[in-house]
C-alpha positions as CSV (number, residue, x, y, z in Angstrom):
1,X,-346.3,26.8,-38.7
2,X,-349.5,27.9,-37.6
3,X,-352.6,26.6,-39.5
4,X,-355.7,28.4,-40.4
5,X,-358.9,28.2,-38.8
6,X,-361.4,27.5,-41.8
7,X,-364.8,29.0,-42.5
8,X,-366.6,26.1,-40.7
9,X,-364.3,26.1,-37.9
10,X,-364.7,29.6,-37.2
11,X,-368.5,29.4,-37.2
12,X,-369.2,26.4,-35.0
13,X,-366.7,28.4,-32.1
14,X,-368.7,31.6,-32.9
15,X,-371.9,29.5,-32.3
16,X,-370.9,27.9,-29.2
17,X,-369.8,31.4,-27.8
18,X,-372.9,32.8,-28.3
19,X,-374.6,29.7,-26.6
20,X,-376.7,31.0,-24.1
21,X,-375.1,29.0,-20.6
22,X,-379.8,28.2,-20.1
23,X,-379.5,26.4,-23.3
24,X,-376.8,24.1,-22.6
25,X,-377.9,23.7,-19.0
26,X,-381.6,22.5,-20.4
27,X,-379.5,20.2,-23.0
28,X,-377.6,18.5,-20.3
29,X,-380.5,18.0,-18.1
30,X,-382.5,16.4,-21.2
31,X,-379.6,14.2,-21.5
32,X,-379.3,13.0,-18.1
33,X,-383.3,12.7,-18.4
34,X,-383.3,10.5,-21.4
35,X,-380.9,8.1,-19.7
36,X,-382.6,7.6,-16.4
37,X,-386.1,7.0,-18.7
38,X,-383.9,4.6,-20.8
39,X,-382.7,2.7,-17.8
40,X,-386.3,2.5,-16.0
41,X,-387.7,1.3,-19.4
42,X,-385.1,-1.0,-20.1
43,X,-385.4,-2.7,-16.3
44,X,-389.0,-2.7,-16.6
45,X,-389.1,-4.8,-20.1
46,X,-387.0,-7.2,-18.5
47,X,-388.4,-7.5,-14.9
48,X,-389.8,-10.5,-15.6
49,X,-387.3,-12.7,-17.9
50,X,-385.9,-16.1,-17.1
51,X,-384.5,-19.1,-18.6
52,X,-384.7,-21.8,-16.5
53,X,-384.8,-25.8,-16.2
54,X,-387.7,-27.7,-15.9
55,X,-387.6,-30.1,-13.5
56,X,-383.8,-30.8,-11.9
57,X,-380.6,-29.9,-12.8
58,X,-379.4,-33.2,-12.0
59,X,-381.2,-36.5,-12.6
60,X,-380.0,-40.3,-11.8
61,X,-381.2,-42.8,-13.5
62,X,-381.1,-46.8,-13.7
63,X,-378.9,-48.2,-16.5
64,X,-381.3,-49.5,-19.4
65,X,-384.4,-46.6,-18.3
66,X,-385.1,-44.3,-20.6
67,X,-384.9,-40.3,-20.2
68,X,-387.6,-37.8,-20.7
69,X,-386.8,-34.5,-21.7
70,X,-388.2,-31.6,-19.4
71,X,-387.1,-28.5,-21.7
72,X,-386.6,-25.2,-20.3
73,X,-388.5,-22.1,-19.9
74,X,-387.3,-19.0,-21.6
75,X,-388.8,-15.7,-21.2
76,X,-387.3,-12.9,-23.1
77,X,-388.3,-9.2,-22.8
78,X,-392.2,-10.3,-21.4
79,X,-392.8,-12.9,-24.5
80,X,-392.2,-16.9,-24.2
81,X,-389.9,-18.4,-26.8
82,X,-389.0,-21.4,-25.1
83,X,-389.9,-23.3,-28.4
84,X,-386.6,-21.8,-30.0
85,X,-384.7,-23.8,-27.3
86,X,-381.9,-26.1,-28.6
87,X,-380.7,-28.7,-26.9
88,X,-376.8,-29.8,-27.5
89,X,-374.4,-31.3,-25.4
90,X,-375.2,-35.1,-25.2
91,X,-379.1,-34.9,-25.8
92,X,-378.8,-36.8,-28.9
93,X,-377.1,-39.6,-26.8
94,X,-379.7,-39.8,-24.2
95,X,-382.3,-41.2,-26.3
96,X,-383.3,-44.8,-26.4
97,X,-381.8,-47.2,-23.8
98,X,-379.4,-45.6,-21.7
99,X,-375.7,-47.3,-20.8
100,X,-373.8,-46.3,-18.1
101,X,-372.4,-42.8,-17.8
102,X,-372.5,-39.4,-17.1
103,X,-374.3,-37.3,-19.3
104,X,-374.4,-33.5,-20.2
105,X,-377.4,-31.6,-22.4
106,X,-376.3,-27.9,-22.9
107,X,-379.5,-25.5,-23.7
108,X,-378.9,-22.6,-25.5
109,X,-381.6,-19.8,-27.2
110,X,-380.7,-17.8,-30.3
111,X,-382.3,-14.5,-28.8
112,X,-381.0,-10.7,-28.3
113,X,-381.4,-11.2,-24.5
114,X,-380.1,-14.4,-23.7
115,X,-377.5,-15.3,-26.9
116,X,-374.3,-16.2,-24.7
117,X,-376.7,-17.8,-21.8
118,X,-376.7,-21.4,-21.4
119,X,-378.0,-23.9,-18.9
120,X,-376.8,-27.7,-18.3
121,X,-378.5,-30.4,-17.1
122,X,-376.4,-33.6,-15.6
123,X,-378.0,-37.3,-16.5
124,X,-376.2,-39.8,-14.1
125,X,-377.4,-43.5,-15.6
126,X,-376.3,-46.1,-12.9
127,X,-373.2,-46.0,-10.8
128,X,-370.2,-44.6,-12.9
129,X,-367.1,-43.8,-11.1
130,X,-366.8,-40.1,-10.4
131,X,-370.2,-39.1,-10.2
132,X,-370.4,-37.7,-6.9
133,X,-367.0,-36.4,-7.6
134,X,-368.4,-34.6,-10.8
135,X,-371.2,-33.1,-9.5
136,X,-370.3,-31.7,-6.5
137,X,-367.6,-30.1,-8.2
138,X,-369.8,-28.3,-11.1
139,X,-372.1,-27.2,-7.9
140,X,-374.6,-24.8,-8.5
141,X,-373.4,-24.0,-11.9
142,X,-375.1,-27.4,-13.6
């Protein structure tokens, strides 16, 4: 059973028919336009971001020292919001005197540009067994 076109049907294919073939040329070029400007602005804004360590991503230490926390540096479309850094991972077990072990602090920022970014930092205090073994296998990635 056939259907019938209805009155706002039949209208938008009589407008489209009667588009001049300029007009939709000049809209597709817009188009196109609009995205290359999107893309340039959008590389431009972010040119300059980061979120990085500061100091090494892995640190030894002697059993019994204490650590000092180096923080990161975020930079997130041209402004610095390193201050909403959080640190998680074992950070909160790093503090005071240290015992033996390997330990982990996981940095995160709660930001549009970097929101499923982290970075990791490796504390080795003393000699534990696998520690070589553990950070040559995380590589480049701590």
């Amino acid at each position: 059973m056939a259907r019938r076109k209805s009155d706002v049907q039949r209208a938008a294919e009589s407008a489209v028919k009667k588009t001049h073939p300029a007009t939709i040329f000049l809209a597709i070029l817009f188009f196109l336009i609009g995205c290359a400007g999107g893309v340039f602005v959008s590389i431009q804004l972010t040119k300059n971001d980061q979120f990085d360590l500061n100091g090494e991503k892995v640190i030894r230490l002697e059993e019994g020292a204490s650590y000092t926390e180096q923080g990161a540096t975020v930079v997130s479309f041209g402004k610095d919001i390193s201050a909403k850094v959080v640190y998680g991972g074992d950070a909160e077990s790093l503090k005071g005197s240290l015992e033996e072990g390997i330990y982990q602090i996981v940095y995160t920022v709660d930001d549009l540009r970097w929101g499923d970014y982290q970075r990791v930092r490796v504390v080795i205090v003393g000699d534990p067994e696998g520690a070589d073994e553990f950070v040559s296998s995380v590589g480049e990635g701590v």
